[in-house]
C-alpha positions as CSV (number, residue, x, y, z in Angstrom):
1,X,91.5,67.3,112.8
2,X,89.0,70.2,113.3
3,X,91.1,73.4,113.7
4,X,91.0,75.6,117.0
5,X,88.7,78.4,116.6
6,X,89.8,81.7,118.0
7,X,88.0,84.9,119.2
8,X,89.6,87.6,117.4
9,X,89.5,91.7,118.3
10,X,91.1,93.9,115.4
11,X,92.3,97.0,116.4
12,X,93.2,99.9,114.4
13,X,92.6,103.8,114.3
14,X,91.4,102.9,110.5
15,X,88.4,101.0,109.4
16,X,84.9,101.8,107.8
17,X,83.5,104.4,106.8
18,X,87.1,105.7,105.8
19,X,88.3,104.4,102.9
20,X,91.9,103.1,102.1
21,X,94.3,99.8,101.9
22,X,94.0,99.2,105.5
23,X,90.4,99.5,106.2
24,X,89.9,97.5,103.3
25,X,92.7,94.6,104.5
26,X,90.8,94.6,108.1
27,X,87.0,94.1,106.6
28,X,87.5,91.8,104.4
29,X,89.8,89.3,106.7
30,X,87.4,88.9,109.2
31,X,84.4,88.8,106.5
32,X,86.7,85.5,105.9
33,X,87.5,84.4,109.7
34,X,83.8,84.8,109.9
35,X,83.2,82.2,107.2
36,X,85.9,79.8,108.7
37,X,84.4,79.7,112.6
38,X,85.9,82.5,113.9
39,X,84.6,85.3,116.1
40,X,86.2,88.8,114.9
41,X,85.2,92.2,116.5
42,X,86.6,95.4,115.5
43,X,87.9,98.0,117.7
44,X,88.4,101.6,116.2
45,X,87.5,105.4,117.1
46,X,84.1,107.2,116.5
47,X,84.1,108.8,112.9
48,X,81.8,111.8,113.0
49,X,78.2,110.7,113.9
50,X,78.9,106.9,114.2
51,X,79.8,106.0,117.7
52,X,79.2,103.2,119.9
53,X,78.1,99.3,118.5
54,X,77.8,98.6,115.1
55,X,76.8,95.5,113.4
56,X,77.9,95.6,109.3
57,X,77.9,92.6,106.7
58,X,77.2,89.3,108.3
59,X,77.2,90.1,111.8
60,X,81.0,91.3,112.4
61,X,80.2,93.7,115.4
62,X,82.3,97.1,115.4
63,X,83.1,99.2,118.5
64,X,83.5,102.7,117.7
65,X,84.5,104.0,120.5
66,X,83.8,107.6,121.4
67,X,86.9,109.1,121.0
68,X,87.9,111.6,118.4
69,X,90.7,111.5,115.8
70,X,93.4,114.2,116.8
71,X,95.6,113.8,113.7
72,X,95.2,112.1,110.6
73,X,92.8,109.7,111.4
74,X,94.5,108.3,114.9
75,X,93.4,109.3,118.4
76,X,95.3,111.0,120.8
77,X,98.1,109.0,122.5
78,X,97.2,108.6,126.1
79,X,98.6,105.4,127.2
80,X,96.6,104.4,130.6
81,X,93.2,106.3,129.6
82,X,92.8,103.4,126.9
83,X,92.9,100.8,129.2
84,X,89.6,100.7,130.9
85,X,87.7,100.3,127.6
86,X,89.9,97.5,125.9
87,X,89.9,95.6,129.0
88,X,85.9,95.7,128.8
89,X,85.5,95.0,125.0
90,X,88.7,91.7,126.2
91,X,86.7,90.2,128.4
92,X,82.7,91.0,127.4
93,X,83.8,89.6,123.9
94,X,85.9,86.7,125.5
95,X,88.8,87.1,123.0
96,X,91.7,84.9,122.7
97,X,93.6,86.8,120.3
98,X,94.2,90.6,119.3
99,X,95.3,91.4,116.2
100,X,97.0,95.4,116.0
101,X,97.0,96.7,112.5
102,X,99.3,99.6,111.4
103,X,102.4,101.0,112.8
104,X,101.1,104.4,113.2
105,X,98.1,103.7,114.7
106,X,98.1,104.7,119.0
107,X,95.2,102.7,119.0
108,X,96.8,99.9,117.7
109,X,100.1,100.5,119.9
110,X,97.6,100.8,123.3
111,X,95.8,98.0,122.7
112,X,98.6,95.6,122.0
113,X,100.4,97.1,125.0
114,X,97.6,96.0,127.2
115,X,96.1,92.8,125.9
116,X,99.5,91.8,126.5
117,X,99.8,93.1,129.9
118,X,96.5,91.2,130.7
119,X,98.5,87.9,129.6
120,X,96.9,87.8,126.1
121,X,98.4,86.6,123.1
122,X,98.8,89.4,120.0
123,X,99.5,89.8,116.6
124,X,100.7,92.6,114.9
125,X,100.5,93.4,111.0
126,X,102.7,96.3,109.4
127,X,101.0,97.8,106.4
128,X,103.7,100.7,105.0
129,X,107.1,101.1,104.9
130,X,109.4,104.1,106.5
131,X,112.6,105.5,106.6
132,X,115.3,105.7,109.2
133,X,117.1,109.1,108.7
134,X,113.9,111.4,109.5
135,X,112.6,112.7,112.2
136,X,108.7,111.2,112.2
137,X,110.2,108.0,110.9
138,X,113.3,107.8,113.6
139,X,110.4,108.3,116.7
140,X,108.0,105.7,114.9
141,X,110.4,103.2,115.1
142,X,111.1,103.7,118.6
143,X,107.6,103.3,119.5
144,X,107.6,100.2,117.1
145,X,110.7,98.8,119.3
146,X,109.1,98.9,122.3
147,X,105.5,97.6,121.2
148,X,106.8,94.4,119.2
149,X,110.0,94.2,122.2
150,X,107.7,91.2,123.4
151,X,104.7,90.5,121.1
152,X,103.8,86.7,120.3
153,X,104.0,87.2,116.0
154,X,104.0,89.8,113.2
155,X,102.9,89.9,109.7
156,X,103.9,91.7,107.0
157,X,102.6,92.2,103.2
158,X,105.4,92.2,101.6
159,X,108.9,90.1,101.4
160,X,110.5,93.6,101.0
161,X,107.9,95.0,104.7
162,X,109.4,92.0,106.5
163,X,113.0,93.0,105.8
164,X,111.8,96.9,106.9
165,X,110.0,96.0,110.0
166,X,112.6,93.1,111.1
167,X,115.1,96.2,110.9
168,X,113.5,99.3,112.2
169,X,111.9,97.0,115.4
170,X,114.3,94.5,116.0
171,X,111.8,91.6,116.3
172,X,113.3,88.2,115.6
173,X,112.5,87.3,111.8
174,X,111.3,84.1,112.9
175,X,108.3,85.9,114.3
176,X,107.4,87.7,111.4
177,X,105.2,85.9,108.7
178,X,104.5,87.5,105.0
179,X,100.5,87.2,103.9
180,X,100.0,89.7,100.9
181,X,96.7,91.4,100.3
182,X,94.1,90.1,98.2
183,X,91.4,91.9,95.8
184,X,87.7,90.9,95.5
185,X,87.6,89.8,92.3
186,X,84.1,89.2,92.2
187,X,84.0,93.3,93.0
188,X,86.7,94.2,90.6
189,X,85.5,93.3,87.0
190,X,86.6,94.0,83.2
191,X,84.0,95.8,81.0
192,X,82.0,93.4,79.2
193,X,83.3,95.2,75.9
194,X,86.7,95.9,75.2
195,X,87.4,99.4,74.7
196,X,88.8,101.0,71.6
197,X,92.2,102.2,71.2
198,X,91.7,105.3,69.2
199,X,92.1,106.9,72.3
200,X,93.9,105.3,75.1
201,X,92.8,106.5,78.7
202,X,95.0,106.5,81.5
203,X,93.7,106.2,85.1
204,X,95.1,107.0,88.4
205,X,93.2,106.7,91.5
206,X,95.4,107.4,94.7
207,X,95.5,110.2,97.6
208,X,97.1,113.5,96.1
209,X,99.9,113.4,98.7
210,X,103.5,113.8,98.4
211,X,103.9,110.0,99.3
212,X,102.0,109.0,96.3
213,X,103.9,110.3,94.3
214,X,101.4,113.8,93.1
215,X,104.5,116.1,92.5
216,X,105.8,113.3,89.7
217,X,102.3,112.8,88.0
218,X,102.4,116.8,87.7
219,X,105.6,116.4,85.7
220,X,104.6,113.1,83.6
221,X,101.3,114.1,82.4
222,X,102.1,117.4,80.3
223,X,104.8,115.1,78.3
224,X,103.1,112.0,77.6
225,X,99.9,114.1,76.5
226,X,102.7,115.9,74.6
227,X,104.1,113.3,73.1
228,X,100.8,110.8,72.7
229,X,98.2,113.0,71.2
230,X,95.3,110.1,71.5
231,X,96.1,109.7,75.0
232,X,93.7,111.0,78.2
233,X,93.8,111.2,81.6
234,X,91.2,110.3,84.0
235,X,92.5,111.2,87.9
236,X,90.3,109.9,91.0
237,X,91.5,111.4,94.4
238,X,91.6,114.3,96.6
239,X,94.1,115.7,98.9
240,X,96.9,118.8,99.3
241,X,98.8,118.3,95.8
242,X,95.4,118.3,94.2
243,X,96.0,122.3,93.8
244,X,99.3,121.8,91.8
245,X,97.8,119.2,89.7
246,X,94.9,121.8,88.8
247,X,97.5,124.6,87.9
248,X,99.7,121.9,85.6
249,X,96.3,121.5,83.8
250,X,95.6,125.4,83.5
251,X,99.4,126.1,82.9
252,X,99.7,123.7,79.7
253,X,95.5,123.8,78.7
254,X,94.7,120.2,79.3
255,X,91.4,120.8,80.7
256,X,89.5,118.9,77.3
257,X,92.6,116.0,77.9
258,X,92.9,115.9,82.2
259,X,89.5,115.1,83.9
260,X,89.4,115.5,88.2
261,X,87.2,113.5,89.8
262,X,88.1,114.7,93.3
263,X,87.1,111.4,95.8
264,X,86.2,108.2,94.1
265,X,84.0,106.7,97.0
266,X,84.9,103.0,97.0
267,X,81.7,101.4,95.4
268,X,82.4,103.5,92.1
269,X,86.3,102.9,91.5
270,X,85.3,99.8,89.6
271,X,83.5,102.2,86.6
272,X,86.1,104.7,86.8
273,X,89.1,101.7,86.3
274,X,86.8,100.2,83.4
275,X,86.8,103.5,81.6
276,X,90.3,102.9,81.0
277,X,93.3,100.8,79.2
278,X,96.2,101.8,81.6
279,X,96.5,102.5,85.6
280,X,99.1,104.5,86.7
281,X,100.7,104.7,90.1
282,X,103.3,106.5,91.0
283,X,104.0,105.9,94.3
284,X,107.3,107.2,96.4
285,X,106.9,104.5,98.8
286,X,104.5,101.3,99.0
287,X,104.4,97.9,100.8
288,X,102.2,96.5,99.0
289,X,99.4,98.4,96.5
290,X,95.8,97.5,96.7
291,X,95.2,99.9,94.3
292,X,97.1,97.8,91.5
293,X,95.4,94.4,92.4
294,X,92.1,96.1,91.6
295,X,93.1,97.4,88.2
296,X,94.6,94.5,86.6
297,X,91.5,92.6,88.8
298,X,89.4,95.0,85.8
299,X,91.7,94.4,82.9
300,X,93.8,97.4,83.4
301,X,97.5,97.1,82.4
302,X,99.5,98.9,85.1
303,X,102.9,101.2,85.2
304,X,104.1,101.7,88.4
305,X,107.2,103.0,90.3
306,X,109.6,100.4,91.1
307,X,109.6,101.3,94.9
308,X,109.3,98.8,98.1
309,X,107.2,95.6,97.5
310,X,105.5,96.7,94.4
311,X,107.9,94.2,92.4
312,X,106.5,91.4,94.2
313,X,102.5,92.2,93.3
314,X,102.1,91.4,90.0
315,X,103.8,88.9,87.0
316,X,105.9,90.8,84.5
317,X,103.7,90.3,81.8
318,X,100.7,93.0,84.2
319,X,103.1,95.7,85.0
320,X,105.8,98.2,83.7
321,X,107.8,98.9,85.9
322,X,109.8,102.3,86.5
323,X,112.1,104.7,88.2
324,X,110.3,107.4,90.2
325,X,111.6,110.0,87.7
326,X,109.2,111.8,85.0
327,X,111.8,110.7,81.9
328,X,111.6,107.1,82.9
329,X,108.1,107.2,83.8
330,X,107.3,108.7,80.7
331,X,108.8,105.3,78.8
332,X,107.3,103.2,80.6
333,X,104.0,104.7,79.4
334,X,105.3,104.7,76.2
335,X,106.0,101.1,76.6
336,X,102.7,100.0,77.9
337,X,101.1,101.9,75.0
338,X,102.8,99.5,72.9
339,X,102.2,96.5,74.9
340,X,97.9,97.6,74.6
341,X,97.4,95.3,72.0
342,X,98.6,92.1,73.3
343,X,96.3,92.7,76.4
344,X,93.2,90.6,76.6
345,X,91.5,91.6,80.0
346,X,89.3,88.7,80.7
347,X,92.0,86.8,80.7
348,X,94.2,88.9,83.5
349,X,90.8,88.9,85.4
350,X,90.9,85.0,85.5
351,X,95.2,85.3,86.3
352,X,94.2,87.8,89.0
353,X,91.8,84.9,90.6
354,X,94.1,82.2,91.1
355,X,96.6,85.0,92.8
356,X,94.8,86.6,94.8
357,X,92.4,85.2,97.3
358,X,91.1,86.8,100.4
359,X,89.9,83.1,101.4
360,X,93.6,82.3,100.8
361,X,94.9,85.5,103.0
362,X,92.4,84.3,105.7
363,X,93.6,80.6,106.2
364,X,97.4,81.9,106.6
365,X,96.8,84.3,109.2
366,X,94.9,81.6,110.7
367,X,98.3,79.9,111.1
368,X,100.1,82.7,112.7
369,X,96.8,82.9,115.1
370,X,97.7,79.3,115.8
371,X,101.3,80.3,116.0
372,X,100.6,82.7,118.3
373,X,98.3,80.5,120.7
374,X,101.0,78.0,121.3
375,X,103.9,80.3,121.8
376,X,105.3,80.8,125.5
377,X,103.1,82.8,128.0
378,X,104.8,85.6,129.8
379,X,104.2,87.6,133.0
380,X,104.8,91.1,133.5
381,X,107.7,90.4,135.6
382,X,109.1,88.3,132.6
383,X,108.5,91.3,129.9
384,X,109.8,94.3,132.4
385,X,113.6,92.9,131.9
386,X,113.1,93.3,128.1
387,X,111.1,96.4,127.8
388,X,113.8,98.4,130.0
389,X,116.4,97.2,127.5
390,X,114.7,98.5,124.8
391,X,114.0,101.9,126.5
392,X,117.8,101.6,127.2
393,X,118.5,101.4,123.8
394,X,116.1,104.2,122.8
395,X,118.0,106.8,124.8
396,X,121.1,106.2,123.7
């Protein structure tokens, strides 16, 4: 039996031409639903000069709609003003099913709010993990509450995402599905010729933030050059820590032994990964890490922190896992050093295929769409009962 084809609209304050986990989840999805039937169209903000309709690879149409990011990439909260223009892009595009990506996204929150006050089944995917004790985290999840108090399903990356969004939104479990992320492995390839070991390069591509983990790397780096005299660094990313990783370099003289790269524009991260024998991330907090998919995708072997759904990415034998503390980071590096030999990378290119398919990540979210189709239709007078008890429970 032919399965039911769905209209999709993806919304998110994050797509193309910025550059990071979610964009990269939302483009290459409906790159997929377009190849299984689907209609997708993106929804997301203007980003500097490109505004209005966009048509990218094989016809997936993008709104950008005039609006400009207020804060880190989302637009300004305004709950009614959006309404107009996702009613318009609902019903020009004939869409069955909109798909919200990222928890702090307004965007996202908005639309979903909307489509489902139009009657319109949604779907929501968390990509990160948060807290519950501070205060940005403790107002998220309020918002979260009330957005997912009545959505039709959820999806999460990670076993260890589910558990965090089930908890911080309340949303019934059975709702929630887990689909991982995938890597283009055709994109992410080993070097034709396996690199030498007479000098072992480490690579770390990640945004110099305090949530990846920049404070540690500035701590790690001046010991294992210390202690591994063959070993180099090669660091791809920009962002506020970037400063104190400059000053660890000038404080201890690494500059012949730490290169900066500053922003790795996507198409290129493949030749920096392939210029090394190790990836390094050192995350505080992840749901699931593209970034690590694409390095052992290119041969890499990886050390990571052992923080949210990390553990669940890759087979023991691909990763070393550690502590996000310098002394334990720092053997796990030593470990992986040791392990260098035993690594063939063509063969944990050909692993990495039969793991990770975005073919694969396509088809099960095709289910929840399904899922999601067939579930209960609710009027507003239906949802008003539940929202006030969740705005209830917010205010206590």
């Amino acid at each position: 039996m032919d399965r039911q084809k769905h209209r999709i609209l993806m919304v998110s304050d994050f797509f193309f031409p910025n550059f990071g986990g979610v964009e990269s989840h939302i483009y290459y999805l409906s790159q997929c639903l377009l190849k299984l039937g689907h209609k997708v169209v993106v929804m997301t903000h203007a980003y500097e000069n490109r505004s209005g309709v966009r048509y990218v690879t094989n016809g997936l149409k993008v709104y950008y709609v005039p609006w400009r990011p207020f804060l880190m990439q989302n637009t300004l909260p305004t709950l009614f003003l959006t309404f107009p223009v996702v009613r318009t892009i609902i019903i020009r595009e004939r869409i069955s099913v909109v798909h919200g990506h990222q928890a702090f996204s307004t965007l996202c929150h908005e639309a979903l709010m909307h489509a489902r006050t139009m009657g319109y089944k949604v779907v929501f995917t968390d990509h990160s993990l948060y807290g519950f004790a501070d205060a940005g985290s403790i107002h998220m999840n309020k918002v979260l509450q009330f957005t997912l108090a009545d959505i039709d399903q959820a999806i999460c990356v990670s076993h260890t995402s589910k558990e965090n969004t089930v908890l911080r939104s309340g949303i019934s479990p059975e709702k929630v599905f887990m689909v991982p992320n995938a890597v283009d492995t055709a994109m992410f390839t080993p070097s034709p010729e396996r690199l030498s070991c007479d000098e072992i390069v480490i690579v770390v591509i990640s945004r110099l933030v305090y949530r990846k983990g920049a404070d540690l790397l500035v701590e790690v780096i001046p010991e294992v050059c210390r202690l591994f005299p063959k070993v180099r660094f090669i660091i791809g990313g920009d962002g506020p820590k970037r400063v104190r990783l400059e000053e660890m370099r000038e404080k201890f003289s690494l500059q012949d032994r730490v290169e900066m790269l500053g922003a790795v524009p996507h198409a290129q991260v493949r030749s920096v990964l392939i210029s090394g024998h190790i990836f390094l991330n050192s995350s505080l907090t992840e749901a699931f890490c593209i970034a690590i998919l694409e390095a052992a995708s290119c041969g890499l072997l990886t050390v990571s922190t052992r923080v949210g759904g990390v553990p669940e990415v890759l087979p023991d034998d691909m990763i070393v896992l550690a502590e996000p503390a310098p002394e334990d980071m720092v053997r796990a590096v030593r470990k992986a050093i040791d392990m260098l030999p035993g690594i063939n990378p063509q063969v944990m290119h050909l692993q990495m295929k039969k793991l990770y398919s975005w073919d694969d990540v396509a088809k099960r979210t095709e289910i929840v769409y399904d899922r999601a189709v067939q579930s209960l239709t609710t009027n507003l007078l239906d949802r008003l009962p539940h929202q006030l008890k969740v705005l209830k429970k917010s205010q206590i």
